[in-house]
C-alpha positions as CSV (number, residue, x, y, z in Angstrom):
1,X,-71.4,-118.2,-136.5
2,X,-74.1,-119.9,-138.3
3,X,-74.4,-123.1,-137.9
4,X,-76.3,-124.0,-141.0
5,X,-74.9,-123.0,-144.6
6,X,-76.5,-123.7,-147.6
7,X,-79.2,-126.2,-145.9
8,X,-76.1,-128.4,-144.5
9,X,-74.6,-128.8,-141.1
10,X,-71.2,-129.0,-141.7
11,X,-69.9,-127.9,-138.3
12,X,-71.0,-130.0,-135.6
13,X,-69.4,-131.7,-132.8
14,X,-68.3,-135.2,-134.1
15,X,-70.5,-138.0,-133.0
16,X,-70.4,-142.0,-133.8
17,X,-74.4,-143.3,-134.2
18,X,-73.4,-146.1,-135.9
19,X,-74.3,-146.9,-139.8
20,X,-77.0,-144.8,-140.7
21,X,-78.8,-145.1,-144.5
22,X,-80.4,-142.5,-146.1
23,X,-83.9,-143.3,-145.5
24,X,-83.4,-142.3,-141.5
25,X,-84.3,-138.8,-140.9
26,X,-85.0,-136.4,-138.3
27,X,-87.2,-133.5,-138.0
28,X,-86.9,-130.1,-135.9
29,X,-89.7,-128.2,-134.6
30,X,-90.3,-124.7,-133.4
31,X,-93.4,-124.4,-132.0
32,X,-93.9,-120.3,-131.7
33,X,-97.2,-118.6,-130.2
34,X,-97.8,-117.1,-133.6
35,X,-96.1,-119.4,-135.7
36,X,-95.0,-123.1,-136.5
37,X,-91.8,-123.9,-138.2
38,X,-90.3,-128.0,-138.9
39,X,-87.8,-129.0,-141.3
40,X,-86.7,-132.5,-141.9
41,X,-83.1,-133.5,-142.6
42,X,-80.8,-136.5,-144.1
43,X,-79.5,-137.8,-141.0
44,X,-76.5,-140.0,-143.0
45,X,-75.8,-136.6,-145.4
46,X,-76.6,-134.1,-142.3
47,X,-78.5,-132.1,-145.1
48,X,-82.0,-130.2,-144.6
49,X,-84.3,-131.6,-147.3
50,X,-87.8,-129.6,-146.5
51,X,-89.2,-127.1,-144.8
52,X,-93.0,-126.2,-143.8
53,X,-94.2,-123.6,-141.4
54,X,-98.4,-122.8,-141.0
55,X,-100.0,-120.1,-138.3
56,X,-100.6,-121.6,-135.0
57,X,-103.5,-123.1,-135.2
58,X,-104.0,-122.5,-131.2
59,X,-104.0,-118.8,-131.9
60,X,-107.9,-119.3,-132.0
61,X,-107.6,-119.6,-128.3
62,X,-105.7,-116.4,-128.2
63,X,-103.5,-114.5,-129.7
64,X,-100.5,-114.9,-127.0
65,X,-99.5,-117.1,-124.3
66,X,-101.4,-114.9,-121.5
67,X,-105.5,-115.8,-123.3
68,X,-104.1,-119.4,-123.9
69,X,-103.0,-119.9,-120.1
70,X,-106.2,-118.4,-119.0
71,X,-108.1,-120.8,-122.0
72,X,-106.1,-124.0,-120.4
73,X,-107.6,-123.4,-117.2
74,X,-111.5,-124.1,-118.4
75,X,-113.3,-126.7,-117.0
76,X,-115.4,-129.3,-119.2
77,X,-118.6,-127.6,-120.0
78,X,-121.5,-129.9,-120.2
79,X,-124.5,-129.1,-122.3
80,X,-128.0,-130.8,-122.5
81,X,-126.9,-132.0,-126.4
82,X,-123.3,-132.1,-125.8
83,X,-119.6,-131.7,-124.0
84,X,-116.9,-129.2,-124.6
85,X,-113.2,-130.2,-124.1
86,X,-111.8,-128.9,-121.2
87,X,-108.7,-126.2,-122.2
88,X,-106.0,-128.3,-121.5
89,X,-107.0,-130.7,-123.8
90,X,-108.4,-128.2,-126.5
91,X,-105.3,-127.0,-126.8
92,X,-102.9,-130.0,-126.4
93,X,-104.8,-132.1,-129.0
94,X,-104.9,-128.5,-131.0
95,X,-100.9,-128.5,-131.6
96,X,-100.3,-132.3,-131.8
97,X,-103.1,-132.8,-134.6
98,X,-101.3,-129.5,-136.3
99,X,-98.2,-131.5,-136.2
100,X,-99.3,-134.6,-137.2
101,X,-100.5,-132.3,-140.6
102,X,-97.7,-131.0,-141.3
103,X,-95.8,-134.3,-140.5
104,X,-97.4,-135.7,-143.2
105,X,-96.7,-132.6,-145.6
106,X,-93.2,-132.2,-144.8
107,X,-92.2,-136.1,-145.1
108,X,-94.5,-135.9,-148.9
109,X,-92.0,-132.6,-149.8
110,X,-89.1,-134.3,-148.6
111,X,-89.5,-137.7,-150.5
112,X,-89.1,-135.9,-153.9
113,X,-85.6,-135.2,-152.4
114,X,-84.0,-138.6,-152.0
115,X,-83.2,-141.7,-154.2
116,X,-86.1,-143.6,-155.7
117,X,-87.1,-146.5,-153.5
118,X,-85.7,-145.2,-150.6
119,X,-89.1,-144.4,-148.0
120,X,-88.2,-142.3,-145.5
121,X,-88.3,-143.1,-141.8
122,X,-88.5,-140.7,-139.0
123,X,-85.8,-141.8,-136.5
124,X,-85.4,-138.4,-134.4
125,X,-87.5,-135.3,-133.7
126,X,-86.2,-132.2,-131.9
127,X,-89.3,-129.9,-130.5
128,X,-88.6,-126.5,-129.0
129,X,-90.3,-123.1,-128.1
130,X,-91.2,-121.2,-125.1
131,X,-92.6,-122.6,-122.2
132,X,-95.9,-122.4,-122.2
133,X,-95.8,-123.8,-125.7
134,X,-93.8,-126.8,-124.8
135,X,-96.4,-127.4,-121.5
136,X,-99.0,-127.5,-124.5
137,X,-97.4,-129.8,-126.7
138,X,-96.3,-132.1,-123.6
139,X,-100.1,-131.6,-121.9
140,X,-98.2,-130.2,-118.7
141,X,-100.6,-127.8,-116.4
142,X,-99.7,-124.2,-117.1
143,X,-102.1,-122.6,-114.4
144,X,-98.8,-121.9,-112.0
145,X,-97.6,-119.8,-114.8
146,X,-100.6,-117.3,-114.7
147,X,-99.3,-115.4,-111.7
148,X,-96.1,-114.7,-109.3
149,X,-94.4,-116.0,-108.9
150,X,-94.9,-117.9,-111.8
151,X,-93.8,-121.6,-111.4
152,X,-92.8,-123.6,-114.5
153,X,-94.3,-127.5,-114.6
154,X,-91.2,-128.3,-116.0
155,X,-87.9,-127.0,-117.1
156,X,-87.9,-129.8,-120.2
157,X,-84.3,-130.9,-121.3
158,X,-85.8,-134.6,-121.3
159,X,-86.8,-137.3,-124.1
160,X,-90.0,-139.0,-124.9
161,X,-91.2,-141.3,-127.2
162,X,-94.1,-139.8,-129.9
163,X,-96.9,-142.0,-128.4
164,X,-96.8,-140.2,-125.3
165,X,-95.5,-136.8,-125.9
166,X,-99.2,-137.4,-128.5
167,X,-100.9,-138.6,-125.9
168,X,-99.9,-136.2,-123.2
169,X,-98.8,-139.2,-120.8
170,X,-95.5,-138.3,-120.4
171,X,-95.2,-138.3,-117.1
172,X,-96.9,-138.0,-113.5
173,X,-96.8,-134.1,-114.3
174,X,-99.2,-134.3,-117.0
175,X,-102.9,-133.3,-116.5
176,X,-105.8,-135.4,-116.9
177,X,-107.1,-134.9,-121.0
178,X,-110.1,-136.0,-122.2
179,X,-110.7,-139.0,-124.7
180,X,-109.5,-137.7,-127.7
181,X,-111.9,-137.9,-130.6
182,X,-112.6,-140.0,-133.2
183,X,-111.2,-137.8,-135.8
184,X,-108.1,-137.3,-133.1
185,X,-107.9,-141.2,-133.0
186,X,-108.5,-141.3,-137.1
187,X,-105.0,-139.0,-137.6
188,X,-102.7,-140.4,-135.0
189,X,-103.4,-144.5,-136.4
190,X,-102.5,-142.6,-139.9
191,X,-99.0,-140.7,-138.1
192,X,-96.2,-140.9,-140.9
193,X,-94.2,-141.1,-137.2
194,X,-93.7,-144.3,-135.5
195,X,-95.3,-144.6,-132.2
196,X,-91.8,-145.2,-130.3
197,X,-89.7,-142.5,-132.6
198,X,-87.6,-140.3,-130.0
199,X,-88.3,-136.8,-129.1
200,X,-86.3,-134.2,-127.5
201,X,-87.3,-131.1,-125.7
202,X,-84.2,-128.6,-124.8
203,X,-84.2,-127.1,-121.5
204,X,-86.0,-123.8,-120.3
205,X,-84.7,-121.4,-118.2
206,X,-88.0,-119.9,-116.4
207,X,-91.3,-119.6,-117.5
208,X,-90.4,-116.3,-119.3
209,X,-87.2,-118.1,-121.4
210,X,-88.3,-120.8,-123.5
211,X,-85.8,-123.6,-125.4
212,X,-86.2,-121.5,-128.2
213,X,-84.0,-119.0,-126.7
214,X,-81.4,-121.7,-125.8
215,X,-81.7,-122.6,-129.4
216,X,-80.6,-119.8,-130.8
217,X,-77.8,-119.7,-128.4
218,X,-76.7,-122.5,-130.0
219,X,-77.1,-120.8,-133.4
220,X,-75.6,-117.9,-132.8
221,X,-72.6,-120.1,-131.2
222,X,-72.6,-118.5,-127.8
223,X,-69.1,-120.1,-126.2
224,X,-69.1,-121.8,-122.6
225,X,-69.7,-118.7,-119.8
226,X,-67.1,-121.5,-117.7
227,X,-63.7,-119.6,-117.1
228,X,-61.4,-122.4,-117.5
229,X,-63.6,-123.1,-121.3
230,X,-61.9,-124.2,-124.4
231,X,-63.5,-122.3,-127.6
232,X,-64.9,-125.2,-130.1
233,X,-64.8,-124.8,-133.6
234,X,-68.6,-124.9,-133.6
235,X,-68.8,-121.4,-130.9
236,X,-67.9,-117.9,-131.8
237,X,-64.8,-117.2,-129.9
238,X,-66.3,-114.0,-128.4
239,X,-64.5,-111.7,-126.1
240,X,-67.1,-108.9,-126.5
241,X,-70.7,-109.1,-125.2
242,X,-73.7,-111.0,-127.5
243,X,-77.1,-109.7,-127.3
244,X,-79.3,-112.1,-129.0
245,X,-82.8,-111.1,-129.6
246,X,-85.8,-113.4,-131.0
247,X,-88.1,-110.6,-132.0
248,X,-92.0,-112.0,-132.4
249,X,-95.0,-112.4,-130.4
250,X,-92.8,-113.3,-127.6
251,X,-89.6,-111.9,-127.7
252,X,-87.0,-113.1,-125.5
253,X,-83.8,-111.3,-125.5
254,X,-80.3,-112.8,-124.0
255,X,-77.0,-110.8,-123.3
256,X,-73.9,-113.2,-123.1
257,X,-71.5,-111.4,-120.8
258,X,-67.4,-113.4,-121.5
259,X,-65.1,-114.4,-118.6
260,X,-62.8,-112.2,-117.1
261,X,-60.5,-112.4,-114.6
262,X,-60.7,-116.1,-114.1
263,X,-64.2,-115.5,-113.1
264,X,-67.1,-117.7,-114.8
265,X,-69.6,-115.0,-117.4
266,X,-73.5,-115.2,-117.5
267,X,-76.0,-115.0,-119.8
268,X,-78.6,-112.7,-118.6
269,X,-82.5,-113.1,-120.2
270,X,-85.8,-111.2,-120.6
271,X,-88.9,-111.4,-122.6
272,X,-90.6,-108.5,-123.8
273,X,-94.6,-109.5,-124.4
274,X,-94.6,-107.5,-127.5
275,X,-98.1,-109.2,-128.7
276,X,-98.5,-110.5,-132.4
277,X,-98.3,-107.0,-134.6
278,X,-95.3,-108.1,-135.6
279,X,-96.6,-111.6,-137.0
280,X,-99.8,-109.4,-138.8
281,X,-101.6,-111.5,-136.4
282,X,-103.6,-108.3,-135.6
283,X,-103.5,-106.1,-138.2
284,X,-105.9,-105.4,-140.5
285,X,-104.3,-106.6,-143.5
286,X,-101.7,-108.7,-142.2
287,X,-100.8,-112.1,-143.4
288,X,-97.6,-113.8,-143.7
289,X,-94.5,-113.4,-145.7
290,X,-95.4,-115.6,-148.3
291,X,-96.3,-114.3,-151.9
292,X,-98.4,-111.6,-152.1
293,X,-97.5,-110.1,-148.3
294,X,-95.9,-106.4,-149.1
295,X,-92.2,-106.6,-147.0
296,X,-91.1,-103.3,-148.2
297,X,-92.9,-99.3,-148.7
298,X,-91.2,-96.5,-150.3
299,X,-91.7,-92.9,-151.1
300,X,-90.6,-91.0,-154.2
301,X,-93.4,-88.6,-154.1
302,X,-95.9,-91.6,-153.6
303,X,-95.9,-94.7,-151.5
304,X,-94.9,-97.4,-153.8
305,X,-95.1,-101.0,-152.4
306,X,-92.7,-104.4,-152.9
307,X,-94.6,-107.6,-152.7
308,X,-93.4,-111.0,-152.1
309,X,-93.7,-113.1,-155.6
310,X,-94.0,-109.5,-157.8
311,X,-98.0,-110.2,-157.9
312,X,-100.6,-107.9,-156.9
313,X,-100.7,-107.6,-153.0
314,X,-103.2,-109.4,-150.7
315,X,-101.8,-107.8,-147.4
316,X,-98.6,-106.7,-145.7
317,X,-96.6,-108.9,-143.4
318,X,-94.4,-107.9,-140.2
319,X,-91.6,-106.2,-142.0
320,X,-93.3,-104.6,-144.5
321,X,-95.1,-103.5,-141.1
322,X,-92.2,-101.6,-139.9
323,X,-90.8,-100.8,-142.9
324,X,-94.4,-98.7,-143.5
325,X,-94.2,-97.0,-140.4
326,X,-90.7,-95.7,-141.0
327,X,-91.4,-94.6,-144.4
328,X,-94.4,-92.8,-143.4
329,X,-92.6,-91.1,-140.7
330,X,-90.0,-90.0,-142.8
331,X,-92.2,-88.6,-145.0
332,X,-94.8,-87.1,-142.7
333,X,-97.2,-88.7,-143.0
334,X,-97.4,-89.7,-139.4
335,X,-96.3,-87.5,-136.7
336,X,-93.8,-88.7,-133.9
337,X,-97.4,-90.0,-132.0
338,X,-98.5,-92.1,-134.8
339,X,-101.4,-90.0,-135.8
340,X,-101.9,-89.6,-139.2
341,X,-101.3,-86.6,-140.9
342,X,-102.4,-87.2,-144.7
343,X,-103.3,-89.3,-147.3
344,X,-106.3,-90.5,-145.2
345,X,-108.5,-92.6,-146.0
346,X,-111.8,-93.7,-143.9
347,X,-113.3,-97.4,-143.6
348,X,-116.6,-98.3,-143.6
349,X,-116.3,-97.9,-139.7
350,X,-115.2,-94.3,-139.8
351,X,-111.4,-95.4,-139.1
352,X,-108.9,-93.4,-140.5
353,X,-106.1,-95.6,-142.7
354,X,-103.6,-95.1,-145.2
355,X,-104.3,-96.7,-148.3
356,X,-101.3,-98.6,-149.7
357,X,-103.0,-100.5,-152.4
358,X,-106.9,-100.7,-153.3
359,X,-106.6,-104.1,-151.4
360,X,-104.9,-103.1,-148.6
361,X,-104.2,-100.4,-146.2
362,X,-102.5,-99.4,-142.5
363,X,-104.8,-98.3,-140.2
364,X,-104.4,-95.8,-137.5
365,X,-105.0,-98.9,-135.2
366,X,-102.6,-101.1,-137.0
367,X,-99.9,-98.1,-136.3
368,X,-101.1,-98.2,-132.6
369,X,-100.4,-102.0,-132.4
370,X,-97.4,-101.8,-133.7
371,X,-96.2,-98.6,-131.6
372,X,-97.2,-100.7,-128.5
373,X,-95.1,-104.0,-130.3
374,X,-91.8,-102.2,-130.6
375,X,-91.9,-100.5,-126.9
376,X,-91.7,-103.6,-125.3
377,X,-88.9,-104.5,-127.5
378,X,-87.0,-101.6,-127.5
379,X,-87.3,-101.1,-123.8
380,X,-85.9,-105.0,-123.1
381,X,-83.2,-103.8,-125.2
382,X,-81.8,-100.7,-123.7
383,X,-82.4,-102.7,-120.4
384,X,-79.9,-105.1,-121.4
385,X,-77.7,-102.9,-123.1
386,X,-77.5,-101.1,-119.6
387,X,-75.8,-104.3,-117.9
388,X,-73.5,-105.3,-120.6
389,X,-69.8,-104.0,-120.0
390,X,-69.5,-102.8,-123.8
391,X,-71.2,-102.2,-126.7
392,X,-72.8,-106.0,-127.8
393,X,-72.8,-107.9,-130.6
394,X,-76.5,-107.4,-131.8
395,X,-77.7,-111.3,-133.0
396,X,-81.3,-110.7,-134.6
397,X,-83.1,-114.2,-134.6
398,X,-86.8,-115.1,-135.8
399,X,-89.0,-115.6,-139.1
400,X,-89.9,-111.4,-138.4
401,X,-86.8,-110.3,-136.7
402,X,-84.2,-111.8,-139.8
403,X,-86.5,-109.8,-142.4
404,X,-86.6,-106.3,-141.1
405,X,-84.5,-103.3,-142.4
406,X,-82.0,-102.3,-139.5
407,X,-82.3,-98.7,-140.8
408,X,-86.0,-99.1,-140.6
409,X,-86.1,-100.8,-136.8
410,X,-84.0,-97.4,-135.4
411,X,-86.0,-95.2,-137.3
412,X,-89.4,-96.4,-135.8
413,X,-87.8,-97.1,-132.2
414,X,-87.5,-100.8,-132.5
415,X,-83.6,-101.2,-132.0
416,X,-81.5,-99.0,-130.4
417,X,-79.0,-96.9,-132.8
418,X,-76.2,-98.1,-131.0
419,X,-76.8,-101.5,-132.2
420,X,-77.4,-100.6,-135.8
421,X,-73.5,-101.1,-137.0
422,X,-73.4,-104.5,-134.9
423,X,-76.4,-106.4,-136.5
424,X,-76.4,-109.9,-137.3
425,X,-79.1,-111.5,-138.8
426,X,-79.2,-115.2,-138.0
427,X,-82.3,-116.4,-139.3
428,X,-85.0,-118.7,-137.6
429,X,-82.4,-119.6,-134.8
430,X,-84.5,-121.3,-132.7
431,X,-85.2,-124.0,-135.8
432,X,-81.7,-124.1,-136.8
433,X,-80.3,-124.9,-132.8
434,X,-83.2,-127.5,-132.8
435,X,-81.8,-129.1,-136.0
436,X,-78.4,-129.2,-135.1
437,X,-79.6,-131.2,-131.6
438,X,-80.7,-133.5,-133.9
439,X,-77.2,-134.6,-134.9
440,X,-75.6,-134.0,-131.8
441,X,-75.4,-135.1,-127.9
442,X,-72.5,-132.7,-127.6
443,X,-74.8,-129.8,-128.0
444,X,-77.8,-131.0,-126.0
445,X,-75.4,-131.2,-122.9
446,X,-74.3,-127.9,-124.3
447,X,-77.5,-126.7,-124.0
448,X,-78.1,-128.0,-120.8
449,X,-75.0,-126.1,-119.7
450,X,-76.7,-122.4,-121.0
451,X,-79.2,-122.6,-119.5
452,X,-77.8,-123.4,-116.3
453,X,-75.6,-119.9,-116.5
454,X,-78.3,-118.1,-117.7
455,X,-80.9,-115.6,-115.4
456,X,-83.8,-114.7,-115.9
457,X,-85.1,-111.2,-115.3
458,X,-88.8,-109.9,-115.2
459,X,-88.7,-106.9,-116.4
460,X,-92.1,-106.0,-115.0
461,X,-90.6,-106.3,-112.1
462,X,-88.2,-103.8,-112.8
463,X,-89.4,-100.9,-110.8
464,X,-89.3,-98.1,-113.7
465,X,-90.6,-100.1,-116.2
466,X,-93.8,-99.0,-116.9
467,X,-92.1,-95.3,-117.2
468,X,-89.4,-97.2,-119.6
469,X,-92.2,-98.6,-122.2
470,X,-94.4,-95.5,-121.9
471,X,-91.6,-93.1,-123.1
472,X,-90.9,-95.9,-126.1
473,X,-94.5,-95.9,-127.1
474,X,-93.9,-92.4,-129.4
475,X,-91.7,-92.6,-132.4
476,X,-88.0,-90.8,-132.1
């Protein structure tokens, strides 16, 4: 069940905050490694009015969460001229000026939206993610998180007000940041957010699941794992297994296994580091899916290419990624390795590449990435399909994972074919459970109740794993 139709929330747990006017609003965030999403909604009319999303800017620390953790844990470094922040602050002050910035941008698209006179006032805000984003945003110590057994700072599922959470003096778990600077100072005294303004982080479940996972739990409308449970109107009254994926830089997969026999279910979770190919983060011509991104490759003889916006392409985003790959395989080509076969093309470096348009072009490292992407996903996958006790419900959640062709994901060995007929595609679930907690204290204590049934599994630890994602690398 979705819970958002049409940009409106129309099924949500009843809830009495009083007289509200139509100026209050509330924004939900979903901070991603590669990606950040807000969108800001009519509290009074429960009705999204705007929506912005930008690249990380902390992906200049590191593509994923592993170079940022190790970034976090540098020391000041002193010069004769000057000091470096230290990489708890770098990065902390990094997100929270990036969402102060889009703050700004998202209350300026949203005022076009509502009566004139009315100003709009930021009453709530709703931040979720994974983990290690959160201990960013909240300037919480991720060093524990490096290593086994891999300790979390905090398991969130708490409110703060804005100064604070801005400040990173939440609590006594926060680290020690630098001064922030004068052009820091300069964007917070100019915040379109009021200093005392309400935030909420939902609860984690390990330092591998993330609120962004519980999120789209909520989304997807996973019902109570409790036995003696009453199905809401606002849950999918499942009696067959869920498997919900978030498919992205850090994809975190969750397999909701019902009741039976008076006993209590569980929600079992992984994350599959599948790195940022599927973001274009690190391709060659990757961008995002935004005009001019190609989403879409076909053959009829020749490769012909779809871009976002019908306007000549700049690059190719994550589906048009996979949907490439499967094309090309189909069509020879690639071989079952990935190697190019014909149709090449060199770069100035002497790489090899298919050349899509004159602009842009997949490279035999781009392929590589990508192969490496989909193993770890894939392998999650048939991990969890292993413990279910049927055949799942296949949830598909994320800005790349709602985009791609399901025909294209089990041609390439993304998905597993069993899954193929029992695809849903739910959107940016993470952004749509973080809105919905906007409205209601229902679902936060709902949320709180997920992720106390739900386990977390490292599937490093598994002990065939590494044979598991090698034998996914090749192409079926």
């Amino acid at each position: 069940m979705l819970i958002q139709t049409d940009g409106v929330m129309p099924e949500l747990p009843e809830e009495d905050y009083g007289e509200l006017s139509l100026a209050e609003a509330g924004i939900a965030v979903d901070v991603g490694t590669s990606t950040v999403a807000m969108s800001l909604w009519s509290l009074a009319q429960k009705k999204c009015l705007a929506c912005v999303a930008e690249k990380n800017c902390q992906m200049r620390y590191g593509y994923d969460v592993i170079r940022r953790i190790s970034y976090a844990s540098r020391k000041p470094v002193t010069g004769s001229s000057q000091t470096v922040e230290s990489g708890p602050s770098a990065l902390h002050y990094c997100i929270i000026s990036q969402l102060e910035k889009m703050f700004s941008k998202l209350v300026a698209l949203s005022s076009s939206k509502v009566e004139r006179g009315v100003r709009i006032n930021v009453r709530r805000i709703v931040i979720t993610g994974n983990t290690t984003m959160l201990s960013f945003v909240c300037g919480f110590p991720v060093d524990t998180m490096a290593a086994a057994p891999f300790k979390v700072p905090s398991y969130f599922g708490f409110s703060a007000l804005w100064n604070d959470v801005r400040l990173g003096k939440i609590n006594d778990k926060c680290v020690s940041l630098d001064s922030p600077t004068p052009q820091v100072l300069q964007l917070f005294s100019s915040s379109v957010i009021d200093d005392d303004t309400a935030v909420y982080f939902p609860p984690c479940v390990g330092a591998f699941i993330g609120a962004d996972l519980i999120c789209s739990m909520l989304s997807a409308g996973f019902p109570s794992p409790k036995a003696d449970s009453v199905c809401n109107s606002w849950e999918l009254p499942a009696k067959a297994p869920i498997l919900l994926a978030d498919i992205g830089t850090n994809s975190e997969i969750a397999l909701f296994i019902p009741p039976e026999n008076n006993k209590d279910g569980k929600i079992l979770c992984t994350s599959a580091a599948a790195g940022p190919a599927f973001e274009a983060a690190n391709i060659d011509c990757g961008m995002s899916s935004v005009p001019g991104a190609i989403d879409r490759i076909d053959c009829n003889g020749e490769l012909f290419c779809h871009v976002i916006g019908d306007i000549p392409a700049k690059g190719i985003c994550g589906s048009g990624l996979i949907s490439g790959c499967a094309t090309l395989l189909r069509h020879r080509f690639i071989d079952r390795y990935g190697v190019i076969q014909k149709s090449v093309s060199k770069l100035a470096d002497g790489a090899v590449c298919i050349s899509l348009t004159p602009a842009v072009y997949i490279s035999q490292q781009d392929i590589r990435n990508m192969q490496l992407a989909k193993s770890a996903v894939f392998t999650g996958l048939s991990y969890m399909i292993e413990r279910s006790p049927s055949v799942p419900v296949f949830c598909v959640a994320g800005g790349f994972g709602s985009h791609i062709n399901m025909d294209d994901a089990c041609a390439v060995g993304l998905v597993p074919e069993k899954l193929k007929d029992r695809c849903v595609n739910i959107g940016n679930g993470a952004l749509q459970g973080a809105a919905a907690l906007l409205f209601s204290k229902k679902l936060r204590n709902k949320a709180v109740e997920l992720a106390k049934f739900s386990f977390q599994i490292n599937l490093a630890a598994v002990p065939d794993f590494q044979n598991r994602y090698i034998s996914a690398i090749d192409f079926p």
